[in-house]
SEMIDREN-386764 format. One record per residue (C-alpha): x, y, z. Coordinates in steps of 0.25 Angstrom, whole numbers, plus 5000, padded with zeros to 4 digits. Each point is the difference from the previous one (the first is absolute). Layout:
! SEMIDREN-386764
XYZ ...
This chain:
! SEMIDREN-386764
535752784942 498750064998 499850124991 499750135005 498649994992 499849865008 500250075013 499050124996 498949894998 500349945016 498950015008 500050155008 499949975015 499750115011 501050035005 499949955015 499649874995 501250004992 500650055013 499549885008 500449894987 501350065002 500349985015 499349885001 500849944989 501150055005 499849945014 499649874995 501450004992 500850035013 499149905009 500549904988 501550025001 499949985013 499649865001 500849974990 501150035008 499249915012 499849894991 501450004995 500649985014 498949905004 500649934987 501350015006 499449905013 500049885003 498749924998 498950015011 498549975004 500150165002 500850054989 499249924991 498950065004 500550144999 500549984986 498549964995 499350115008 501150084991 499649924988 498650034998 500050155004 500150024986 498949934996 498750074994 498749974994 499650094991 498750064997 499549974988 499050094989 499349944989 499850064989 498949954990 499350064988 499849964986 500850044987 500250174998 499550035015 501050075003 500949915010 501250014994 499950165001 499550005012 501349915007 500850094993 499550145003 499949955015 501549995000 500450124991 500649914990 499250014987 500749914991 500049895009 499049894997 499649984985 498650054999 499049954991 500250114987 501249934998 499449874997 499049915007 500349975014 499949855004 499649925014 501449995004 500250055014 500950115005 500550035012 500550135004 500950015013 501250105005 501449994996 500550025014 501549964995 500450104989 499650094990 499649904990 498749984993 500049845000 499149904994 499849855004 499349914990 499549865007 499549904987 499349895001 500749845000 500449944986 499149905003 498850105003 500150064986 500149864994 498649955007 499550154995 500449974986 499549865000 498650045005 499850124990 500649914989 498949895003 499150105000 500350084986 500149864995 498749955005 500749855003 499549985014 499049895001 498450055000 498849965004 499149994988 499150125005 501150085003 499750154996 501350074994 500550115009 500550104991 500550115007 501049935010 501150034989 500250145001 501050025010 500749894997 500050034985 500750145007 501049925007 500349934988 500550134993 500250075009 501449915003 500349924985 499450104990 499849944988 501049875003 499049955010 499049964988 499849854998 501049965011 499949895010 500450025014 501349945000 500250094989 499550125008 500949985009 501350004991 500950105010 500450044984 498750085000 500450105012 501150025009 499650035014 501249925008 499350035013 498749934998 500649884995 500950005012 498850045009 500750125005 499350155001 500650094991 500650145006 500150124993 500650145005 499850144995 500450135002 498750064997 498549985001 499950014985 501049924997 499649885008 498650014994 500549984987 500649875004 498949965006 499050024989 500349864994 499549935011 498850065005 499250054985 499449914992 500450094987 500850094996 499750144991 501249944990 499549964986 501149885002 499849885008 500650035015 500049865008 499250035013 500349925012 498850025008 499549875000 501349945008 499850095010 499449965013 500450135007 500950144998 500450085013 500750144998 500750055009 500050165002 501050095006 499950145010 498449955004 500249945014 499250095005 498749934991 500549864997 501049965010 499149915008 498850014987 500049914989 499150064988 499449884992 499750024986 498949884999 499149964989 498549985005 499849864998 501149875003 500749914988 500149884992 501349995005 499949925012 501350065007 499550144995 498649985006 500749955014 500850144999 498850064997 499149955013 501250035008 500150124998 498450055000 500149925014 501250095004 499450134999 499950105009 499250114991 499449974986 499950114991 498849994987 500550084990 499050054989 500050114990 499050115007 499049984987 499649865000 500449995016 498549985002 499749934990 501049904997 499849885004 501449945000 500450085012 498749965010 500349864994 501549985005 499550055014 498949905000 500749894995 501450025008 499350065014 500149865007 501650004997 500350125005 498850035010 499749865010 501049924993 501250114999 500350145008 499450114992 499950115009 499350114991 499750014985 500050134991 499250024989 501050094991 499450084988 501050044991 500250104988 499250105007 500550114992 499549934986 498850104996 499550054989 500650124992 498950085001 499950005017 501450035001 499750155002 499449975014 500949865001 500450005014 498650035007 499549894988 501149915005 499650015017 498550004995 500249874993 500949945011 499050035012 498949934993 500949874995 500449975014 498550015006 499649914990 501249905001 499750005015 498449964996 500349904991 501149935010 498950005011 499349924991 501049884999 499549935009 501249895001 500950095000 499350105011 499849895011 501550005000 500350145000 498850065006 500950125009 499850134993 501650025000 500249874993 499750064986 500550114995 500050084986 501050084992 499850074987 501550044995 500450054987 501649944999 500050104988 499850125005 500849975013 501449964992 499650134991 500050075013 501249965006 500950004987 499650165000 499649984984 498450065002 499650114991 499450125005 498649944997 500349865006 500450065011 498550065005 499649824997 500749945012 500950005011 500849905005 499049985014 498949994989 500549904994 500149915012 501349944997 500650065014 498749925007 500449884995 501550035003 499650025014 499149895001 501549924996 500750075011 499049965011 500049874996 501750005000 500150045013 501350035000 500050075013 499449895008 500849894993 501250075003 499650035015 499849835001 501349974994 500750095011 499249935011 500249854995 501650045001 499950085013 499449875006 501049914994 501250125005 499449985013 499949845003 501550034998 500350105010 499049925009 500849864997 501350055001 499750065017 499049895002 499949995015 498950015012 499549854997 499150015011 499350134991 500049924987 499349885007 499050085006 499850064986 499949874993 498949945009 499250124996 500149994987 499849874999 498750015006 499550104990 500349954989 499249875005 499050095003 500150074986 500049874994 499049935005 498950134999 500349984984 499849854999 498650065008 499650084990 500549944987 498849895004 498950114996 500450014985 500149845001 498749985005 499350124990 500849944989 499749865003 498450025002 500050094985 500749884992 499149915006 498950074993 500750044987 500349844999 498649985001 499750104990 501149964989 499449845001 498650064997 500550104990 501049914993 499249964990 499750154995 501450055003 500449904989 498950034990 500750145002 501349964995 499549924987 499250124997 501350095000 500749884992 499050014990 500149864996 501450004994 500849885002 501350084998 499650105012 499549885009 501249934997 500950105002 499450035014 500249865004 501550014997 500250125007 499449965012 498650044998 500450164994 499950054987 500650124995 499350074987 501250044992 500050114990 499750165003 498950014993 499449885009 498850065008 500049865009 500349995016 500849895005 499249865002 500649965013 499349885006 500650005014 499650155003 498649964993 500149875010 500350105013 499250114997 498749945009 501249985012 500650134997 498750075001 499849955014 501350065006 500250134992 499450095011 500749935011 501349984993 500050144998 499750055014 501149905002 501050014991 499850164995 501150084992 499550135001 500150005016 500349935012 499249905002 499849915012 501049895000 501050114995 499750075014 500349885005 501450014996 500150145003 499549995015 501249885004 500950075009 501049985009 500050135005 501550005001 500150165004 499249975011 501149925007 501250104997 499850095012 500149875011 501249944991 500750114994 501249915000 499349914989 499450144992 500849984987 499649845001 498450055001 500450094989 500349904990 499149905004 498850144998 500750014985 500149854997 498449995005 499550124991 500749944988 499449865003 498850075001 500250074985 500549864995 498949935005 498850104994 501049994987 499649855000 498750015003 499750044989 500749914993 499349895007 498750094999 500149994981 500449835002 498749965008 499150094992 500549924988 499949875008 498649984994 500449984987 501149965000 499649885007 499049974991 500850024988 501249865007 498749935002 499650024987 501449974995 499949854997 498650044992 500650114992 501049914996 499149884995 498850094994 501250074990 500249874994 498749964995 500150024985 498949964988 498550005000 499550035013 501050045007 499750145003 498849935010 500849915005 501050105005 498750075005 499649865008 501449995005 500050135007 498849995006 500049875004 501550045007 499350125008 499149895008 501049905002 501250065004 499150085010 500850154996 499250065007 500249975015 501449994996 500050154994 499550035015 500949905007 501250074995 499550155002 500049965014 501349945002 500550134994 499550075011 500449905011 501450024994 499850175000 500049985013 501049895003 501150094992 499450145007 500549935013 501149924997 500650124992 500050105015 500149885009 501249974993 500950124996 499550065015 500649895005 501250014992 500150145003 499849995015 501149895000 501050074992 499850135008 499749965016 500749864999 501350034993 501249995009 501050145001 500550014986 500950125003 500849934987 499150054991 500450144991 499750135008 498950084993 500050105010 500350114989 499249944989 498949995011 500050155005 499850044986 499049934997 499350065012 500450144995 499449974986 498649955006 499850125007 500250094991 499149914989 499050025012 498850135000 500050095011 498650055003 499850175001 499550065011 498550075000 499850125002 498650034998 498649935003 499050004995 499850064985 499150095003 500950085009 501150014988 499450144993 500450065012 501449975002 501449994995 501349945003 500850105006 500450015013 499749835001 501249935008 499349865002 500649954986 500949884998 500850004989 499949874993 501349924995 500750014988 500149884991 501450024992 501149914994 501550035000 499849994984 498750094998 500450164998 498750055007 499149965013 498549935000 499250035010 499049905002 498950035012 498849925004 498750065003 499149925010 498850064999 499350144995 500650105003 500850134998 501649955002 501350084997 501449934994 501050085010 501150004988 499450034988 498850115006 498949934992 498649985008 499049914994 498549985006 499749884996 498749914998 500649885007 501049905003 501150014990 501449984997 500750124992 501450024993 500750144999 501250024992 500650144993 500150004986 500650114990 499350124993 500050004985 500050165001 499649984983 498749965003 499550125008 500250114991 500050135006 499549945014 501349955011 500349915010 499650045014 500149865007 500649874998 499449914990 499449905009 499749874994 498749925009 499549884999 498750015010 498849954995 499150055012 500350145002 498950095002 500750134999 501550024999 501050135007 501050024993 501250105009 500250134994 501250095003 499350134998 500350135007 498950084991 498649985003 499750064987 500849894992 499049924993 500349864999 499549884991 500249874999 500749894987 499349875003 500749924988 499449864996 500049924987 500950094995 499350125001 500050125010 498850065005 500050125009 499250005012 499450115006 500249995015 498949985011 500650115011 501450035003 500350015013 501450075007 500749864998 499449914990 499150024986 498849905002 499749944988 498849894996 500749914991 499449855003 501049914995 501450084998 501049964992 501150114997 499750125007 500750135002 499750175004 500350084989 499850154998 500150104989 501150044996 501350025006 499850085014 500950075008 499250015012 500749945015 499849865002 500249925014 501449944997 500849905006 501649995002 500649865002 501449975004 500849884997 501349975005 500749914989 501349905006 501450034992 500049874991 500249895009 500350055014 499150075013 500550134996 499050104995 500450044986 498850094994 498750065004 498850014992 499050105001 498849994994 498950124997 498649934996 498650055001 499349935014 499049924994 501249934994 500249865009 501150015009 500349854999 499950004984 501650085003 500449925012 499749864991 500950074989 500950035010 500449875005 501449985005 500050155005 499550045013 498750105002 500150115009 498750035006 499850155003 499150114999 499950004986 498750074996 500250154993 499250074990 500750024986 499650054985 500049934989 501150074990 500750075009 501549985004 500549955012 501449995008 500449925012 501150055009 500849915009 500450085013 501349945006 500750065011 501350034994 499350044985 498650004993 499949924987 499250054990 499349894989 499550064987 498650054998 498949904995 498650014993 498949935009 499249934987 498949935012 500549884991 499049895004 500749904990 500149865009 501650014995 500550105011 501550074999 500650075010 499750174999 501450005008 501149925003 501150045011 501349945000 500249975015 501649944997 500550155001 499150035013 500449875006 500450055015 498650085002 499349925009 498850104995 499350094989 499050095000 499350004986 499250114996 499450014988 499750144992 499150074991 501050074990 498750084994 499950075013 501550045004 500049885006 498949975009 500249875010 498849924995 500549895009 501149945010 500549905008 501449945006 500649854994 500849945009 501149944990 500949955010 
């Protein structure tokens, strides 16, 4: 379990976006039960075309891609910090004080089974360790056969020299390989067996410290500790209670360039290609002048720009409250100052990589953060002294953007909403199969679609011809230019080899690349297929990505898009055949997804085509120039390649295979819809009566119920234009539609989630609160409770609202003030602090306040009054345990601007009794309800009105209706026992 400190450190969520977490977890949940219990009675069935068909729609609902962050930086930037004060847990990956960090990757996901901090440790293959060992040992020992002008190369020994004692200490000294790999050295079971080793921890802290051994490279102990970082080819943790960051993120710790290791380089490539966001992370004073952090863009931006589906990069300066002793006086305006000018000069100087910019030229596509982890985790944990506190806050810091930037990128709300569609599809080709009839109907609509999607189909394979043609006309001139050029493309690459024999040798045997080992190595990677391509690749880079782009939805994407069958527009003709036309509208939006999912795909392997052809036909070459040994050899691996280049003509067949990539694009982007449309057409419109099928009818409804009520209702406007708003109010207003409540049957309290269409003035008919807002935009509402500690001598005289609205101009808060003279403010709570807001107007209902992007926001006043507020009465009548009969009725006194349906959905099981029920009352006093009854009155005892606006609300009064169980009617009066009993309101209950 986790400690109390562990769950102080988690990351603090507003509350209506915990709220929504919450529901739509808890939707998804139930969505799931239920087709478990669908699948387990299709299990039950005998074997058929269609019940096959419905168990593998089942089958892959649950499947799901996951966005993907890279991480990169160098040694001490800061990411390990950085992971870990995103998701609240401090302790959680080893940071770089502990010891130097090594390249090995590290995956960071959710725990989305239990309460468990999990590690899985993937190594590499025996045999992969051996060739490693072999290679470094050769090496060190300078056996392998040299040209006699080779030139030593020094400096390729470091990392391995690492390697070597990092894993055998002492006892690797003077051992061959067979000897190194003695298992009587280490005992690691699991990579000898090739399985991941799993580790589970209770805690953050814990698991870290187990960790430790396989991702430093030292240790701080005097004594030899045997450290297993060169084994491992990838570490994933997995991290319990942040679904609401990582549930469909993956945060990739990665090193800025690939690996010796063949299989680790591979993971390494993959993994660059894979992501959606690359994050640079640099200590904020050497962010501009490092090179290292400009180098890992340059040098990986064709995997994870044209060749992967890198969507937006952030530059994130770290350590930003590192300063000097003697600013720390004036350290928070310091600390902004500094930050404002690091992000304008990070923005120049990436406007200046040219490579780099030509792929991600839109102004969104790069962002820059500068964060102090510090400062943040000091925040949260409350361990600030007084003079700390004036540095920092935790918005300064820039922690919650990035935490934000996560959320967005999750999407959990969305990805929930499409899990409950895919299974409301599949729910109703079961209702529809098991009352197929009205043949003459489904033929009608079969011929129909039929014809569009052949008329779909055929407008892709259309279009799909103008990237062909482009394409085909470009390589045509970058062949041209890579014959002329080849000569000095070459000179290039004996130039970076420097005339080493070992270098040139090693880059024949690994296929034309050569990778500098050792950190302390300043060289780039020779890689003679990419130096080969470069003329070719040039040629196609702007087409390719007009194309082919990641940050936007480019052409043949629309493409994909725009196919429809338009299956909604056939339902009011054959409304007998709706819930077929359902299905087939939910199974061509997620062939749609899928097929945009594989476009990219296909988009990263033709970008690599070029090389990647020239590197198999350089094959036979490679191998035949890495065997030439003795004098002269170093030239004559020279001739052979070049002489290769010209007769294996690797150039036309660079561009012959491009364009059979995009010939088959297109083949798979039609086969894929003809196909499965097909399928879905014949399973659904072609399937005799299956009336033996399960009924879903109840599981079907539900999920109706639970789409509606995950859907947003749009306000009503009151108002336009803006300019006529200083002039009016709300009152008196009847054209306002109350929007609907979102709520579970587990969640305590209601969200109200509206949507705004346009600019406007709009009112929430439940809770009171009017918003003018700037523009189109979507806003959740949800109650929270007052911590009456943090207002000193000031009170509550509202509800503690919390708001998520990003585009509010002006927000009205509903007032219950009788007094004119009661001067209001309001607590506007955000990053942990309150600030206090002085009010625009205040008008006869609401207190018009200028807050741009609420969060927590509540009417307080000064003090405790006893002035009259506009009050409210609510009655419920409660069942007697499990019968009809009414057993108890609740009467509530609350202040008006209380919202009524806050009590009605904590009253649920009871039935609310709508009556006049507004009445002024003071805050203080005591009041008494009388229950006249014809034969006898009967008196409850005297209560204090406290105008609670808590969101936890108890009856004031309670009548016990058993003993009064044959009056049909009571007349309730409530009374002012301050003055002699003076009827401040009444009304008559009918009990019977």
């Amino acid at each position: 379990m986790q400690t109390c400190n562990e769950r102080s450190r988690s990351v603090w969520l507003h509350p209506s976006i915990y709220l929504q977490c919450l529901v739509d977890s808890e939707q998804k949940a139930e969505v799931k039960k239920i087709m478990q219990r669908v699948r387990g009675k299709l299990d039950r069935m005998p074997s058929t075309k269609l019940t096959d068909f419905l168990r593998s729609k089942i089958d892959v609902l649950d499947e799901d891609r996951k966005e993907m962050v890279g991480v990169f930086g160098k040694t001490g930037a800061g990411k390990s910090s950085l992971i870990n004060a995103i998701l609240g847990k401090t302790k959680l990956l080893p940071s770089g004080n502990q010891g130097a960090c090594t390249s090995v990757m590290i995956q960071v996901e959710a725990n989305m089974i239990n309460e468990k901090y999990i590690a899985e440790i993937e190594f590499i293959t025996v045999q992969d360790w051996k060739d490693e060992l072999w290679s470094i040992l050769r090496v060190k020992s300078g056996k392998e056969e040299e040209d006699e002008d080779k030139e030593i190369d020094v400096e390729d020994g470091d990392e391995d020299y690492q390697k070597i004692k990092a894993l055998y200490g002492k006892e690797g000294h003077g051992k061959n390989v067979e000897e190194l790999m003695d298992k009587k050295l280490f005992e690691i079971p699991e990579f000898y067996s090739s399985c991941k080793k799993k580790l589970f921890c209770d805690t953050a802290e814990e698991l870290s410290k187990k960790i430790a051994c396989y991702v430093l490279s030292d240790s701080n102990s005097d004594t030899f500790e045997r450290m297993y970082w060169p084994l491992v080819k990838c570490l994933t943790i997995k991290v319990p209670n942040c679904k609401d960051l990582l549930e469909h993120v993956v945060l990739v710790d990665l090193p800025g360039n690939g690996d010796c290791n063949k299989s680790r380089d591979t993971m390494w490539k993959s993994f660059i290609g894979n992501c959606s966001v690359v994050w640079i992370v640099s200590d904020i004073s050497r962010a501009i002048s490092e090179k290292e952090s400009w180098e890992i863009l340059d040098s990986t931006v064709s995997l994870f720009g044209p060749g992967g589906e890198c969507r937006s990069i952030s530059f994130i300066c770290t350590k930003t409250d590192d300063i000097e002793e003697i600013a720390k006086d004036n350290a928070r305006s310091i600390i902004l100052t500094r930050n404002e000018i690091t992000k304008k000069k990070v923005r120049e100087k990436f406007n200046k990589q040219k490579d780099v910019k030509k792929h991600f030229s839109d102004a969104e596509s790069f962002k820059v953060f500068t964060v102090s982890s510090k400062k943040y985790n000091m925040e949260k944990q409350s361990e600030l002294d007084e003079k700390a506190e004036q540095w920092m806050n935790a918005l300064d810091t820039e922690i919650p953007h990035l935490q934000k930037f996560l959320r967005n990128l999750n999407d959990h709300h969305t990805r929930t909403s499409d899990y409950i569609s895919g299974v409301d599809g599949i729910l109703s080709l079961m209702q529809a199969a098991r009352n197929n009839n009205n043949t003459d109907s489904k033929e009608e609509v079969c011929q129909v679609l039929e014809q569009r999607l052949e008329h779909n189909l055929k407008s892709i394979v259309q279009y799909m011809e103008k990237p062909y043609n482009t394409f085909d006309q470009c390589l045509s001139k970058g062949v041209q230019q890579s014959e002329d050029s080849c000569e000095t493309l070459m000179n290039k690459v004996w130039k970076s080899c420097r005339g080493q024999y070992g270098i040139v040798r090693c880059l024949c045997e690994n296929n034309g690349i050569y990778k500098p080992k050792g950190k302390k190595n300043k060289r780039k990677e020779i890689n003679v297929n990419e130096s080969l391509a470069s003329c070719m690749r040039s040629c196609i880079d702007e087409e390719f990505t007009y194309f082919f782009p990641n940050d936007k939805c480019g052409p043949i994407r629309k493409k994909i898009e725009d196919f429809t069958l338009d299956t909604n527009s056939l339902v009011e003709k054959h409304k007998s055949v709706s819930l077929h036309l359902k299905f087939l509208n939910t199974e061509e939006k997620k062939l749609k997804t899928q097929l945009i999912r594989d476009l990219l795909d296909k988009k990263k392997q033709i970008y690599f085509t070029l090389p990647d052809s020239i590197k198999d036909s350089m094959h036979v070459s490679y191998t035949n120039a890495s065997m030439y040994t003795g004098k002269g050899s170093l030239q004559r691996m020279k001739d052979e390649l070049h002489l290769n280049i010209k007769r294996a003509n690797v150039f036309w067949k660079a561009k012959k295979d491009m364009m059979d990539g995009l010939t088959k694009l297109k083949d798979h982007m039609v086969m894929h819809l003809k196909y499965n449309i097909e399928e879905s057409i014949r399973m659904s419109l072609h399937t005799p009566n299956s009336s033996f099928l399960p009924d879903v009818t109840e599981d079907y409804n539900k999920i109706r119920e639970l789409m509606v009520c995950s859907s947003t209702i749009p306000v009503a406007t009151i108002w336009y234009p803006h300019t006529e708003f200083q002039c009016q109010t709300v009152e008196g207003q009847t054209n306002v539609q109350e929007p609907r409540i979102i709520t579970s049957q587990h969640i305590r309290r209601p969200t109200y989630r509206l949507q705004f269409p346009e600019a406007g003035l709009f009112q929430c008919g439940l809770t009171g609160l009017v918003f003018e807002m700037a523009g189109k935009g979507d806003v959740c509402v949800k109650m929270s409770q007052w911590d009456t500690s943090v207002l000193g001598s000031m009170t509550p005289a509202g509800p503690l609202f919390s708001i998520s609205c990003p585009a509010v101009l002006q927000l009205h808060l509903p007032h219950c003030m009788c007094d004119d003279e009661e001067v209001l403010s309001v607590a506007h709570f955000t990053g942990g602090t309150m600030e206090i807001v002085k009010p625009l107007k205040t008008t006869a209902s609401h207190v018009v306040v200028n807050i741009p992007n609420p969060s927590l926001v509540g009417l307080i006043r000064c003090g405790l009054s006893t002035l009259p507020v506009q009050s409210r009465v609510l009655l419920f009548l409660c069942p007697q345990g499990n019968t009809n009969q009414n057993g108890m009725l609740n009467v509530f006194l609350l202040p008006k601007n209380v919202p009524t349906f806050e009590v009605i959905d904590q009253q649920k099981g009871s039935t609310f009794i709508q009556t006049s029920s507004e009445c002024t009352l003071s805050p203080g006093r005591k009041y008494g309800l009388c229950c006249e009854l014809v034969d006898y009155n009967l008196h409850l005892k005297s209560r204090t009105f406290h105008g609670d606006f808590s969101p936890n609300f108890l009856p004031t009064f309670q009548v016990n209706l058993e003993c009064i169980s044959d009056a049909k009617n009571m007349n309730l009066t409530l009374l002012d026992r301050e003055t002699n009993d003076q009827k401040v309101w009444e009304c008559v209950v009918q009990t019977g």
